[in-house]
Backbone as a chain_set.jsonl record, in Angstrom:
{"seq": "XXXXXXXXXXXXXXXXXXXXXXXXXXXXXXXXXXXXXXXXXXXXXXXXXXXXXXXXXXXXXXXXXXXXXXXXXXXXXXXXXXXXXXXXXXXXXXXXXXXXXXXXXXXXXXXXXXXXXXXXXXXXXXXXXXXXXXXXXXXXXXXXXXXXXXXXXXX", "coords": {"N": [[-21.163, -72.33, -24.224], [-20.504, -75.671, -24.867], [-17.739, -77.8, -24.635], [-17.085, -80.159, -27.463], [-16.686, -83.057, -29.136], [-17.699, -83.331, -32.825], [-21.247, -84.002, -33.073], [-22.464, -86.243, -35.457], [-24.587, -87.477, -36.064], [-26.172, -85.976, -34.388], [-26.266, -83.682, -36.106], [-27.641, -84.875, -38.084], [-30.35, -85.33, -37.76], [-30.798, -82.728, -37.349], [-30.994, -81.808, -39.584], [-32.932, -83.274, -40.929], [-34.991, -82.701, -39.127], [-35.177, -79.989, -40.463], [-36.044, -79.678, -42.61], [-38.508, -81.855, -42.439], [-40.43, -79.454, -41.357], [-39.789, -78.009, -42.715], [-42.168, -76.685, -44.448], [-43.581, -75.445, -42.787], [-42.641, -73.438, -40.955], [-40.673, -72.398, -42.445], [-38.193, -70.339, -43.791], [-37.617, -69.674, -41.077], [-36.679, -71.888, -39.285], [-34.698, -73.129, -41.17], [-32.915, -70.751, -40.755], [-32.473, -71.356, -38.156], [-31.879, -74.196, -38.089], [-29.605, -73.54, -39.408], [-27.737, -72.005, -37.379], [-27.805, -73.831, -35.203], [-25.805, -75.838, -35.851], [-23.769, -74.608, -36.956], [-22.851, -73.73, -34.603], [-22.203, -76.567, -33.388], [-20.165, -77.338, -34.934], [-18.047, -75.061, -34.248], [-18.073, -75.756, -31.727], [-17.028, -78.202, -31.943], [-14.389, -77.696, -33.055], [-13.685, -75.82, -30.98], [-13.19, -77.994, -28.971], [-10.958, -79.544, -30.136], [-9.167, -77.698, -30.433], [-8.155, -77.104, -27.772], [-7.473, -79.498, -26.892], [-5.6, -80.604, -28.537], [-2.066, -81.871, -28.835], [-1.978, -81.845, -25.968], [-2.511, -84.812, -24.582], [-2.55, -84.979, -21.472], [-4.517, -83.374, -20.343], [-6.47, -83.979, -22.188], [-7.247, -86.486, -20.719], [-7.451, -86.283, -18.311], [-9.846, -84.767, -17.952], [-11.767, -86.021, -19.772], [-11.667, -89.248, -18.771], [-12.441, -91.526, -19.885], [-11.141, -91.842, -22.3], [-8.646, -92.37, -22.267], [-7.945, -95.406, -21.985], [-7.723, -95.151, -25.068], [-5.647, -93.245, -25.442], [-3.217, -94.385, -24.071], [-3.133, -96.938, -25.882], [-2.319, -95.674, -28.387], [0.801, -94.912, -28.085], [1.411, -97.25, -27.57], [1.278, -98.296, -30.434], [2.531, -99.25, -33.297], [4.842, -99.62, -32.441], [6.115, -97.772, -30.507], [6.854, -97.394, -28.089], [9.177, -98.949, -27.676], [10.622, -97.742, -29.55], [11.05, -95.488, -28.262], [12.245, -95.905, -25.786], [14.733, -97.453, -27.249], [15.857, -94.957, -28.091], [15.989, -93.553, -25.665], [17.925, -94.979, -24.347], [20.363, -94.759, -26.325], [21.141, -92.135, -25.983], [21.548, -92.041, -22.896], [23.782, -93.739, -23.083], [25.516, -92.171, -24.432], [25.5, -89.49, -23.117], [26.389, -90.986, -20.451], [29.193, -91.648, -21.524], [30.681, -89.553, -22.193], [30.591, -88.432, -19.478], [32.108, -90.166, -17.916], [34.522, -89.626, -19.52], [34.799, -87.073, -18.719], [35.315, -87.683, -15.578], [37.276, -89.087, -16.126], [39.402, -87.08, -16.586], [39.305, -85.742, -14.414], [37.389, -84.097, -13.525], [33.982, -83.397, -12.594], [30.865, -83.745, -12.293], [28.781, -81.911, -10.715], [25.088, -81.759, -8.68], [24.271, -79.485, -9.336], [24.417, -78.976, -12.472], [24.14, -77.759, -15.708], [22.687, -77.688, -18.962], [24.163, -76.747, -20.551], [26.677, -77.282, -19.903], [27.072, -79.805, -20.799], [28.543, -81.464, -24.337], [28.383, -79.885, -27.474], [27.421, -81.872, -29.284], [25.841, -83.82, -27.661], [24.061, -82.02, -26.634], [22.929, -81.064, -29.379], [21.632, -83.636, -29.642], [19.919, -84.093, -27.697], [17.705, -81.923, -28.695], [17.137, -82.932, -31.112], [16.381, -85.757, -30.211], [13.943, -84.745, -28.587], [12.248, -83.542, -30.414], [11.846, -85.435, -32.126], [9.546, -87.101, -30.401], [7.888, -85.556, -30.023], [7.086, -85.404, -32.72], [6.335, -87.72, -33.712], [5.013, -88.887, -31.705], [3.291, -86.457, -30.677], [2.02, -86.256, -33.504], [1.022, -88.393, -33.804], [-1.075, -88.759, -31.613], [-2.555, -86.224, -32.558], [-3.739, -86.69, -34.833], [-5.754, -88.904, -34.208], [-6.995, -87.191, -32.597], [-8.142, -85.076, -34.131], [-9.863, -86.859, -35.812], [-11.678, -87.769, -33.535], [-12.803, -84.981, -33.256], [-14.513, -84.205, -35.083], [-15.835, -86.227, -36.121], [-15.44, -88.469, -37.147], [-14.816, -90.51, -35.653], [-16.341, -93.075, -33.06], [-17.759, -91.115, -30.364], [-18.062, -92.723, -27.967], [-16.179, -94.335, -27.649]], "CA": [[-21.221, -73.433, -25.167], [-20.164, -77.146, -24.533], [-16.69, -77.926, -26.249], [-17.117, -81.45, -27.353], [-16.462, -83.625, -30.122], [-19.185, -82.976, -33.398], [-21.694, -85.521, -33.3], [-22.864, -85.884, -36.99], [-25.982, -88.078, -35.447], [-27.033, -84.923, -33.982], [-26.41, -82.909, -37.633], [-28.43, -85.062, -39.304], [-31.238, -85.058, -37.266], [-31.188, -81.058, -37.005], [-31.054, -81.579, -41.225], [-34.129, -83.718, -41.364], [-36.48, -82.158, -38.729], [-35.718, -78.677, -40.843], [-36.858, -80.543, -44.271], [-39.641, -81.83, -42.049], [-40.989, -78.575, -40.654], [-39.595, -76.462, -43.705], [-42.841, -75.982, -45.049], [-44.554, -75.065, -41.397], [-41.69, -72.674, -40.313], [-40.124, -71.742, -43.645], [-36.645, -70.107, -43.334], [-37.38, -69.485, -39.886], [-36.933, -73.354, -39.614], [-33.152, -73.32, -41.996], [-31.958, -70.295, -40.028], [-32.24, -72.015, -36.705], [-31.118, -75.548, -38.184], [-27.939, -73.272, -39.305], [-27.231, -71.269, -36.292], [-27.173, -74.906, -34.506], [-25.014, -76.286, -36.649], [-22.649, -73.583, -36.985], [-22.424, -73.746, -33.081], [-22.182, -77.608, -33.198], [-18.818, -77.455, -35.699], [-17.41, -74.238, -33.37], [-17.793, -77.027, -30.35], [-15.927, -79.589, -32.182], [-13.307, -76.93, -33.221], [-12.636, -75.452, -29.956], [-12.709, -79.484, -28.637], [-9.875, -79.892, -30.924], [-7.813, -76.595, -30.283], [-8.519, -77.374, -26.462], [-6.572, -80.83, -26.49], [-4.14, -80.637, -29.29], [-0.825, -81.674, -28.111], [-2.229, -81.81, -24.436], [-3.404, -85.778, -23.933], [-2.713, -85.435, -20.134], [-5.624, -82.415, -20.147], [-7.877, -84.874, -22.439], [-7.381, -87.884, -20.029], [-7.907, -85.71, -16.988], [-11.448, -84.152, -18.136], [-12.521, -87.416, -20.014], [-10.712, -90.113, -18.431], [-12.745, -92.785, -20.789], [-10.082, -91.663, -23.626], [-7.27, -92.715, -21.621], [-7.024, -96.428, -22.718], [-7.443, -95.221, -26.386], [-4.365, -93.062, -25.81], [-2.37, -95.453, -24.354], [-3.121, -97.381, -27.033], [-1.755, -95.067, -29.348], [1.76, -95.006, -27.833], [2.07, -98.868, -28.064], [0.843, -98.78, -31.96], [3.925, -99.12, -34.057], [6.384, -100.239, -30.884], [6.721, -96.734, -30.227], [7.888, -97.473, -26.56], [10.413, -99.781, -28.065], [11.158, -97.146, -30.371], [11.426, -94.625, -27.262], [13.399, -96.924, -24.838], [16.111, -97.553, -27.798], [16.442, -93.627, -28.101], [16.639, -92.83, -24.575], [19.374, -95.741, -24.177], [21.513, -94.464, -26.99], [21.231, -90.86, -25.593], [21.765, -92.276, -22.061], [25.19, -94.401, -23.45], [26.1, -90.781, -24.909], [25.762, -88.75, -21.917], [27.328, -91.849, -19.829], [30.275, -91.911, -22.156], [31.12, -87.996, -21.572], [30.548, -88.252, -18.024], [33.286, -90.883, -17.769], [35.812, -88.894, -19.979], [34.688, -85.971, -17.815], [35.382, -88.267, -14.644], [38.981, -88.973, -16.148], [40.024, -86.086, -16.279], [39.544, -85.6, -13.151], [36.232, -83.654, -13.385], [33.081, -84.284, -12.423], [29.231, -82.961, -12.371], [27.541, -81.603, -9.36], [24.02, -81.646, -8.747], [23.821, -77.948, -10.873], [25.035, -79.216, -13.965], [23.808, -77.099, -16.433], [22.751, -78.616, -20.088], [25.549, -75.774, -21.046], [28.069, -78.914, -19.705], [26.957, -81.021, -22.117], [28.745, -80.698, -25.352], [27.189, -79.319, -28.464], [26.785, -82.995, -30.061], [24.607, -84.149, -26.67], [23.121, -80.908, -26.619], [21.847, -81.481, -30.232], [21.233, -84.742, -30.273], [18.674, -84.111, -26.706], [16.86, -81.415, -28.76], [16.594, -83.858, -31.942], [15.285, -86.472, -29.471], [12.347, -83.871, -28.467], [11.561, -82.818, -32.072], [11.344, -86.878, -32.813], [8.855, -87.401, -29.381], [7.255, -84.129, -30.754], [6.572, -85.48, -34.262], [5.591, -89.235, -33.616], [3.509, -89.273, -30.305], [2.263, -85.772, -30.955], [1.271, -86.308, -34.375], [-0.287, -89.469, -33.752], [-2.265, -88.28, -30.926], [-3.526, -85.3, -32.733], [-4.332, -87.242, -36.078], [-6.778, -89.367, -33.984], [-7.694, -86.269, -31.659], [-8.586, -84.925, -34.89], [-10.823, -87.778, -36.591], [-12.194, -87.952, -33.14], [-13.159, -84.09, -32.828], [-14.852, -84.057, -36.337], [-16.534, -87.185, -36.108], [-14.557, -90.084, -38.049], [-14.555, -91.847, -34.553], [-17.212, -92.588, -32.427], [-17.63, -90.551, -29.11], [-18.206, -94.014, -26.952], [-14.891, -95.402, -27.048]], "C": [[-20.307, -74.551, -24.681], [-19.302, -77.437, -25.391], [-16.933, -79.694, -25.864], [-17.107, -81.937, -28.967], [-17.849, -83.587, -31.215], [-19.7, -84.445, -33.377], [-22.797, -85.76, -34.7], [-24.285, -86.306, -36.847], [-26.933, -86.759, -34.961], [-27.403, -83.818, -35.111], [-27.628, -83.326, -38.153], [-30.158, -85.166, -38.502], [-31.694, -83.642, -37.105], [-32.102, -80.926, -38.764], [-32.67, -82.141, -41.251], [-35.572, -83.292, -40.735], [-36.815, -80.541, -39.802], [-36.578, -79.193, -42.192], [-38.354, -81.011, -43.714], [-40.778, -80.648, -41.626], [-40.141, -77.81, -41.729], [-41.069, -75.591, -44.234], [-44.101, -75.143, -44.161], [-43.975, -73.341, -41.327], [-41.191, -71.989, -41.344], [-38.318, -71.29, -43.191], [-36.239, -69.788, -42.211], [-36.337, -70.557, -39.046], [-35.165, -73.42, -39.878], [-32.823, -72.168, -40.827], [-31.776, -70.911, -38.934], [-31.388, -73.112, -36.482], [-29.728, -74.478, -38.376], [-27.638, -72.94, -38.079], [-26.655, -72.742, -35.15], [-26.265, -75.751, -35.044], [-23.985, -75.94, -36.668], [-22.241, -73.629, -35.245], [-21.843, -75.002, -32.958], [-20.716, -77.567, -33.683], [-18.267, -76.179, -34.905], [-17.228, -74.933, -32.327], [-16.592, -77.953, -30.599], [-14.539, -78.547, -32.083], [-12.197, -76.521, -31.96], [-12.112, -76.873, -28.809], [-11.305, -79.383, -29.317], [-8.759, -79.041, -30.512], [-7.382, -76.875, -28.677], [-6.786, -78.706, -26.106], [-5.366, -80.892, -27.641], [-3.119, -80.262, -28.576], [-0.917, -81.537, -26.663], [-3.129, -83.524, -23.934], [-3.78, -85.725, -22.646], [-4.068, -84.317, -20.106], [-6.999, -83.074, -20.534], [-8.399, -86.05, -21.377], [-8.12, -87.067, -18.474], [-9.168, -85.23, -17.263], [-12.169, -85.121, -19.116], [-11.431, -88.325, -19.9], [-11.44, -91.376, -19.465], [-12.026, -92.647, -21.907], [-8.666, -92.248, -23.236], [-6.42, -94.483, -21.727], [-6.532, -96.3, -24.295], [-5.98, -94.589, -26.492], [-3.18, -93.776, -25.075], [-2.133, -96.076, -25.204], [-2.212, -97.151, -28.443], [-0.167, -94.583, -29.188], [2.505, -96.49, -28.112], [1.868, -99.392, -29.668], [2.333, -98.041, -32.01], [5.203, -99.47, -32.986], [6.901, -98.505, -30.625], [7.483, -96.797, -28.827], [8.985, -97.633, -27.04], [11.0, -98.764, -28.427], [12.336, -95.573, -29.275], [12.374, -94.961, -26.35], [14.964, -97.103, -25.899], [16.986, -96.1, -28.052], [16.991, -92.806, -26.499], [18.093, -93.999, -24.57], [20.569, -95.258, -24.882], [21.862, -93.282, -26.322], [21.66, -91.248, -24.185], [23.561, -92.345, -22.167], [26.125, -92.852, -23.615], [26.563, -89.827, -23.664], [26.92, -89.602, -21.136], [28.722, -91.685, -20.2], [31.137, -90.641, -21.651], [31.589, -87.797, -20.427], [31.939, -89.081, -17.791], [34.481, -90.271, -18.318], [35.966, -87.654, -18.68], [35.742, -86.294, -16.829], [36.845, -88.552, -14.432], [40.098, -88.257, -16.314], [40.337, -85.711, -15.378], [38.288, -84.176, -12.302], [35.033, -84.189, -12.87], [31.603, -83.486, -11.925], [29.125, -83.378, -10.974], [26.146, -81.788, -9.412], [23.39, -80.221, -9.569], [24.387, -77.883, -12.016], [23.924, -78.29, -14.574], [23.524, -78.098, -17.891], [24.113, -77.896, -20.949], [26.827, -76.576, -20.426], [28.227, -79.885, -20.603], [27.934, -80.33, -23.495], [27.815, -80.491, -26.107], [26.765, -80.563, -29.167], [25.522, -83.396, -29.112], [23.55, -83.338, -26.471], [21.741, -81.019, -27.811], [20.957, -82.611, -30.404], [20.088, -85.02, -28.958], [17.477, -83.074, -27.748], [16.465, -82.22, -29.895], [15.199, -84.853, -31.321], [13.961, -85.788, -28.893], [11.751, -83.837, -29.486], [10.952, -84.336, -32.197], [9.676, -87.451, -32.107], [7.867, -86.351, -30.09], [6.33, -84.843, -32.02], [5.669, -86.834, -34.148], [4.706, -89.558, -32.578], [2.834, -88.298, -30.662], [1.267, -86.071, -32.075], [0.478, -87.209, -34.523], [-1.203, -89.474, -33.064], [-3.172, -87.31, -31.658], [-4.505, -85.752, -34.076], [-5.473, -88.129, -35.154], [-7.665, -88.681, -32.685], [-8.589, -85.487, -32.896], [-10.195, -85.603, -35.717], [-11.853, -87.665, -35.264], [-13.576, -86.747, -32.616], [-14.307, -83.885, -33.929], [-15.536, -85.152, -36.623], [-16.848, -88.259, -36.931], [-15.112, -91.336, -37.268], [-15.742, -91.779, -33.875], [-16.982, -91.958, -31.045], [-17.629, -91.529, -27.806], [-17.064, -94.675, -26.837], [-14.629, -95.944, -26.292]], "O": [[-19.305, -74.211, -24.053], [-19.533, -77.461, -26.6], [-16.967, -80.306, -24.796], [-17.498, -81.201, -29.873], [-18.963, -83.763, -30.721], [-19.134, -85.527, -33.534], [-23.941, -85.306, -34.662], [-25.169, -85.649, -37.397], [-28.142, -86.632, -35.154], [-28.462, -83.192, -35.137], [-28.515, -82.587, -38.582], [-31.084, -84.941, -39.281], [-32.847, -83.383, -36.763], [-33.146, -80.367, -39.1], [-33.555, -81.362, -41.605], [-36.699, -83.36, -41.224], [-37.913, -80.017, -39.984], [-37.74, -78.906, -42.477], [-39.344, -80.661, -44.355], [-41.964, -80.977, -41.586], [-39.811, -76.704, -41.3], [-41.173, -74.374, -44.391], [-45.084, -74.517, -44.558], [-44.638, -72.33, -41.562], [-41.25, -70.769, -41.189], [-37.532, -71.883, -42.452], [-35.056, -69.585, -41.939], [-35.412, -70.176, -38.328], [-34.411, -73.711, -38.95], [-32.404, -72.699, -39.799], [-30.577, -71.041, -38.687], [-30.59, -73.32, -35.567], [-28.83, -74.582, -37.542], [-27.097, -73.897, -37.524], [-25.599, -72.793, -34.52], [-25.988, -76.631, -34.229], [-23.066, -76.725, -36.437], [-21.053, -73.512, -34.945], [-20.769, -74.899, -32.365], [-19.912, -77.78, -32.775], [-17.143, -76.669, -35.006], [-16.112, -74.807, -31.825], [-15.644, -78.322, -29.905], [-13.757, -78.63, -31.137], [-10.984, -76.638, -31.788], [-11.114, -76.886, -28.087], [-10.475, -78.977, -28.504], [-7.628, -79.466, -30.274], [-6.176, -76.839, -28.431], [-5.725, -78.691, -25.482], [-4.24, -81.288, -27.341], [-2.91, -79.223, -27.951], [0.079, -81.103, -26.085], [-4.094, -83.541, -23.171], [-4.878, -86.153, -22.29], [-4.914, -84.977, -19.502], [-8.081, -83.022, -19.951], [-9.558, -86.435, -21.224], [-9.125, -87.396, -17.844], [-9.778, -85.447, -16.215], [-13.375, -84.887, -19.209], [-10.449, -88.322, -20.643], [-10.622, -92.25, -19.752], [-12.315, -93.521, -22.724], [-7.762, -92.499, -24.032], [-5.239, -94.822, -21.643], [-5.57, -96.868, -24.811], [-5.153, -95.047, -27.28], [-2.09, -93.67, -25.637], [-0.971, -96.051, -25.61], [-1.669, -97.939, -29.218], [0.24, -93.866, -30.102], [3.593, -96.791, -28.603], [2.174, -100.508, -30.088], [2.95, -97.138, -31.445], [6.419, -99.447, -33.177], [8.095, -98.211, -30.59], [8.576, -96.275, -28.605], [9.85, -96.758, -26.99], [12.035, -98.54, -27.798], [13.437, -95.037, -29.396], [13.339, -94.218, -26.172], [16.084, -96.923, -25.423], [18.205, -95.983, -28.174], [17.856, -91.966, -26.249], [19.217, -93.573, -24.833], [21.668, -95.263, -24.327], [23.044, -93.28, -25.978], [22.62, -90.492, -24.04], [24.387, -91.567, -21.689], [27.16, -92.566, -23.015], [27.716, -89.524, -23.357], [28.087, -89.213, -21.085], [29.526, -91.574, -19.275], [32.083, -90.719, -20.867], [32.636, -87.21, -20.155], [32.895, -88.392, -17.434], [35.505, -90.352, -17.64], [36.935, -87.432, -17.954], [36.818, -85.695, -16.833], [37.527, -88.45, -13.412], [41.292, -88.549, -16.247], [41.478, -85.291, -15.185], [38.291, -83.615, -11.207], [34.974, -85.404, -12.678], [31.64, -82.593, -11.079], [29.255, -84.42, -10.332], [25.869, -82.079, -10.576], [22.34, -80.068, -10.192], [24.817, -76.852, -12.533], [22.88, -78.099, -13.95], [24.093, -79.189, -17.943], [24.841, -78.455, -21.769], [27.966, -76.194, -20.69], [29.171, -80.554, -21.023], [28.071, -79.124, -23.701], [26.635, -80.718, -25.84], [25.681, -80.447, -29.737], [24.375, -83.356, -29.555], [22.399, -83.686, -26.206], [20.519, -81.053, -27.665], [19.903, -82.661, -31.039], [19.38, -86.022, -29.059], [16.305, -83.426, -27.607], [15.244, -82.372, -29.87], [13.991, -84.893, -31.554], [12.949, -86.483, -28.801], [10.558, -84.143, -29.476], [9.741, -84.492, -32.35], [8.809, -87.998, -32.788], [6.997, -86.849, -30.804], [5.108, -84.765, -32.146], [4.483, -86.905, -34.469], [3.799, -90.389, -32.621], [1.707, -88.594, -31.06], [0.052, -86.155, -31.893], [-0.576, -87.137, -35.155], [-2.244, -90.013, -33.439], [-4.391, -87.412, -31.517], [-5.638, -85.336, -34.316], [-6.528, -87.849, -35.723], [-8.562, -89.192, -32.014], [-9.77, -85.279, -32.62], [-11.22, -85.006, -36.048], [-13.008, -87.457, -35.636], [-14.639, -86.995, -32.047], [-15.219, -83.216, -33.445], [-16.01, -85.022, -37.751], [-17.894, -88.79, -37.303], [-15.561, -92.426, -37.621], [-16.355, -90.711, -33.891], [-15.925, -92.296, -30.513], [-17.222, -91.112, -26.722], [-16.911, -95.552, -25.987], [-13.563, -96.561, -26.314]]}, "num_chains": 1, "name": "protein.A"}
């Protein structure tokens, strides 16, 4: 089976040839329209489970999605939003490193994140959770609409 986004165009056409040919075929006719149907929404489904939380996998096996999710990184200034979080987190680390430095310490190339203290420590896994919540969730909310067939498949 073909995982791909449902295409409701193709539903309703399954719906109206069985209404057309119900009274030829009889329930022969409805079971068949279901069975394709039921396959059609298992397509979208495993479309959906497929790419959730994986754009680079969607872009690489349909690269025509790949301006929409760009797109969806620059809605709301999320760069901006991303660039002012790595900078603060940058300043943070920076700041450390320099106390480090005056001490008379100083990081090797095998720094460990177990060097960092526990504020930088938390405040890198915050910054994931945040990247996590706002790019993922906005990718999957319109990986969603798009799997289920809100959006059209031609983008």
């Amino acid at each position: 089976m073909e995982v791909k986004p449902l295409n409701l165009e193709e539903i309703k056409k399954l719906i109206e040839d069985c209404a057309k040919d119900y009274e030829t075929f009889g329930d022969a006719k409805v079971d068949a329209a279901f069975i394709e149907i039921r396959q059609c929404i298992e397509s979208a489904c495993k479309f959906y489970t497929r790419y959730k939380d994986r754009p680079h996998l969607l872009i690489h096996e349909y690269p025509k999605y790949e301006k929409r999710i760009k797109e969806l990184m620059a809605e709301d200034k999320f760069a901006d939003k991303l660039d002012r979080k790595i900078q603060t987190l940058s300043r943070r680390i920076a700041d450390f490193s320099a106390h480090e430095f005056e001490k008379g310490r100083w990081w090797g190339d095998d720094t460990e994140l177990g060097d960092l203290p526990f504020a930088i420590r938390k405040e890198l896994a915050k910054f994931s959770d945040w990247i996590l919540k706002n790019y993922n969730s906005r990718y999957n909310n319109w990986l969603f609409k798009l799997a289920f067939g809100e959006l059209n498949d031609d983008m």
